[in-house]
C-alpha positions as CSV (number, residue, x, y, z in Angstrom):
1,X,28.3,36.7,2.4
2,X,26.1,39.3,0.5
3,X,27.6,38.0,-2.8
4,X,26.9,34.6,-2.0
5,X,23.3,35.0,-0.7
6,X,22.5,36.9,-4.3
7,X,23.8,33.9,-6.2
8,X,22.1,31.9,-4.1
9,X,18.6,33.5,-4.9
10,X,19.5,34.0,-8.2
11,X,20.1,30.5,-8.8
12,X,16.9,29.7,-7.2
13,X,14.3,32.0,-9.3
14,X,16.3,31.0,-12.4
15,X,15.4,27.6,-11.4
16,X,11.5,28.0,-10.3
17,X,11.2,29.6,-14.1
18,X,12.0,26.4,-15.5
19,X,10.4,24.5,-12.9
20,X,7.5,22.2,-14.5
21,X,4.1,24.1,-14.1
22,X,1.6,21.5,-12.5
23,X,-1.1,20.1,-14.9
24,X,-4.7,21.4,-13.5
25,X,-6.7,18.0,-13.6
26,X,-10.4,18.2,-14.1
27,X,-10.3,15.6,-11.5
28,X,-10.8,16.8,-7.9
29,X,-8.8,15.4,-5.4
30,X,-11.1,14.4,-2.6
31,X,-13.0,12.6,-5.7
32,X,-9.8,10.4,-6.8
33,X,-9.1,10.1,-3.1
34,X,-12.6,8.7,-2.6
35,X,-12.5,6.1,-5.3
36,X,-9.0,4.7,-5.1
37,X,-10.2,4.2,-0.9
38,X,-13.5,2.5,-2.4
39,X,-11.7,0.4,-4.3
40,X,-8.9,-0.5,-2.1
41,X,-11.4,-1.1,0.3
42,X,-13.6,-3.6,-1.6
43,X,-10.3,-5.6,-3.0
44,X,-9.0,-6.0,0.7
45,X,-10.4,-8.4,3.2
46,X,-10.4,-8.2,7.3
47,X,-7.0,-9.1,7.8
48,X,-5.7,-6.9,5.3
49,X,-4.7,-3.3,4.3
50,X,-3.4,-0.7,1.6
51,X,-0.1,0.4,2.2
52,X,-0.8,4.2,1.5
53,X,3.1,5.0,1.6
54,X,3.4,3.2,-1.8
55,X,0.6,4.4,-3.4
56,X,1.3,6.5,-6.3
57,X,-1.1,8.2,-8.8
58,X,0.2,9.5,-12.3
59,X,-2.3,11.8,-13.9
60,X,-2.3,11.1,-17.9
61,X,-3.9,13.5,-20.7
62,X,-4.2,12.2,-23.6
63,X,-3.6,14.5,-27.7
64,X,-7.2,14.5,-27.6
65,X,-7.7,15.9,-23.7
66,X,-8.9,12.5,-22.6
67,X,-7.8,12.3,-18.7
68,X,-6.8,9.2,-17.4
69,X,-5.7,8.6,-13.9
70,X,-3.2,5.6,-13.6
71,X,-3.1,4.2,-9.7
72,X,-0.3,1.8,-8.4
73,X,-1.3,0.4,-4.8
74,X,-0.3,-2.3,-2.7
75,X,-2.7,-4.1,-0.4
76,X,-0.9,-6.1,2.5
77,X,-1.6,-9.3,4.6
78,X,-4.1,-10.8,2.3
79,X,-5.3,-14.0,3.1
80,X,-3.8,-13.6,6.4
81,X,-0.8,-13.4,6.1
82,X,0.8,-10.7,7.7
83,X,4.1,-10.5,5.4
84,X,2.4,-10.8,2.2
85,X,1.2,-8.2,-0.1
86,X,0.3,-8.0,-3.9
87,X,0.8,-4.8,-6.2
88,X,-1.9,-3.4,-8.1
89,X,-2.5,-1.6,-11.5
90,X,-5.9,0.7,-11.7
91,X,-7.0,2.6,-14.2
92,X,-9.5,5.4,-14.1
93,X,-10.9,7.3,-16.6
94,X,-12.7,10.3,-17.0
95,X,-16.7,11.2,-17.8
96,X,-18.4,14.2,-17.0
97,X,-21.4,14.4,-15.2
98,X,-22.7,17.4,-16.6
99,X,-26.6,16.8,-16.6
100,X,-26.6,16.7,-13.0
101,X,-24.0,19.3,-12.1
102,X,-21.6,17.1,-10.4
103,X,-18.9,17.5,-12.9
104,X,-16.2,14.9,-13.8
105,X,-15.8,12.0,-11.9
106,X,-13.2,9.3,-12.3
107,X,-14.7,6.0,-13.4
108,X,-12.8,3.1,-13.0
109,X,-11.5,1.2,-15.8
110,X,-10.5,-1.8,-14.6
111,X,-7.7,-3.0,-12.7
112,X,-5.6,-6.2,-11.6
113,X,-2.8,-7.6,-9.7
114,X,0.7,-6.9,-11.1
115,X,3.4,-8.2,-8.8
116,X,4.3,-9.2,-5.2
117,X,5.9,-10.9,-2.8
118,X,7.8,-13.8,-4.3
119,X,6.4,-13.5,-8.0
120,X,7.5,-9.9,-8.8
121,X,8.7,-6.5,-7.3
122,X,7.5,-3.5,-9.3
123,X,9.4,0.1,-9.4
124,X,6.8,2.5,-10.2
125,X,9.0,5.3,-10.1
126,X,10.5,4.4,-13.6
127,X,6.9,3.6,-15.2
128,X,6.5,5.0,-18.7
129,X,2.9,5.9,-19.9
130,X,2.0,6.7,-23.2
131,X,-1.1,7.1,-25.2
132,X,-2.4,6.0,-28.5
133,X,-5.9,7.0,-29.2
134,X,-7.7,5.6,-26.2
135,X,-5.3,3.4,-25.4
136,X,-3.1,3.6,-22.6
137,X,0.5,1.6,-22.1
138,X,1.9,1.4,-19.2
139,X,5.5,-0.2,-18.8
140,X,7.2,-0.9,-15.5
141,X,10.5,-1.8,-14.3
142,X,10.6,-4.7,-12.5
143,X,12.5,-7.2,-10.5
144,X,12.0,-11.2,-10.4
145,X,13.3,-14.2,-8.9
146,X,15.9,-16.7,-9.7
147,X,16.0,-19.7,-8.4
148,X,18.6,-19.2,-5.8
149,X,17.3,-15.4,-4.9
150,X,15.8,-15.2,-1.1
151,X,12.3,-13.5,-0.6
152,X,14.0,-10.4,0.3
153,X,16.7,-10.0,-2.3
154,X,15.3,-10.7,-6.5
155,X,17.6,-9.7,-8.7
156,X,16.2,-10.8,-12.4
157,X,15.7,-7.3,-14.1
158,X,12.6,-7.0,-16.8
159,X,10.0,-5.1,-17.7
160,X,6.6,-5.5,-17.6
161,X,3.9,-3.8,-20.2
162,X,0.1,-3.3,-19.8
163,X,-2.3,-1.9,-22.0
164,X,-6.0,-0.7,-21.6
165,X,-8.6,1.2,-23.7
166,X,-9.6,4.0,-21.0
167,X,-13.4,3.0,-21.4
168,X,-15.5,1.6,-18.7
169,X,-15.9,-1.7,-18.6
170,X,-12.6,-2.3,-20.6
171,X,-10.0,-4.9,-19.3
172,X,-6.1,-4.2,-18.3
173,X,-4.0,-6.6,-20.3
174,X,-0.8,-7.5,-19.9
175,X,1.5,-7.6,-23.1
176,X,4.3,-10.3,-23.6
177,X,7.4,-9.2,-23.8
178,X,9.8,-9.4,-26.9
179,X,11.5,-12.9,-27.1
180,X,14.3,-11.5,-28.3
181,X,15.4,-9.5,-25.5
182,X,17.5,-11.2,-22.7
183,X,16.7,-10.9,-19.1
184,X,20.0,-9.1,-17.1
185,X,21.0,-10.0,-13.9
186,X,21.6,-7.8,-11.2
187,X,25.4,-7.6,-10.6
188,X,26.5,-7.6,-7.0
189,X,27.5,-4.5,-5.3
């Protein structure tokens, strides 16, 4: 029992020193909470809402310390309907505030509608970000629909690809993908 609680332990420092040490962001939370509300707020209407549980936020710093924050959020019941929702892409970026002693705020970017119900289902936990210079691109797995898929159930497999300059005022695009690569099907399980 002794033995076994040891390797146990040592198994588990061994593993905290090769653990990923968090990146300290120059952006404070209740800040990047603040704004992604704001804007989640001004994008939604009465009848609708952000689903916070699929919220996710990837912190990106650039070769050249530019910070970027990249936000995927779904809003739900748009229009009024109560089993529709949309998934969105924003983009913040970084400027400091210095003169006034506020420090660095995130400044949104831009951002736009990437996927939803019945157009496209997007998997943000497989989302790739890299940088080149100032810009950002983002690729996403996604999901679409065949003809014959229900509502509840795509099974067309692609990517999607995005890219942005992180300055104010700039605009998200999305790429097209390469021609040559075939769509897969999902095989049945």
């Amino acid at each position: 029992m002794r033995y076994t609680l040891g390797i146990i332990c040592s198994i588990m420092l061994v593993g905290s020193a090769f653990a990923q040490t968090p990146v300290e962001s120059i952006f404070k939370p209740e800040d990047v909470s603040a704004s992604i509300s704001a804007l989640t707020h001004l994008i939604s209407d009465t009848t609708s809402s952000e689903n916070t549980d699929q919220r996710k936020v990837v912190h990106h710093t650039a070769k050249d310390g530019q910070e970027s924050l990249i936000i995927f959020f779904t809003i739900e019941g748009q229009g009024g309907g109560g089993n529709m929702y949309l998934h969105y892409l924003a983009v913040f970026s970084c400027l400091n505030y210095g003169v006034d002693h506020r420090g660095y705020r995130p400044s949104l970017v831009d951002y736009r509608t990437i996927g939803g119900k019945l157009w496209r289902e997007i998997q943000t936990e497989t989302a790739k970000i890299r940088g080149k210079g100032q810009t950002l691109i983002i690729e996403i797995d996604t999901l679409g629909y065949n003809k014959t898929d229900p509502a509840t159930d795509p099974t067309l497999r692609n990517k999607a690809r995005f890219a942005v300059t992180t300055v104010p005022g700039a605009r998200i695009e999305e790429q097209q993908p390469n021609p040559n690569r075939k769509k897969r099907r999902l095989s049945a399980t």
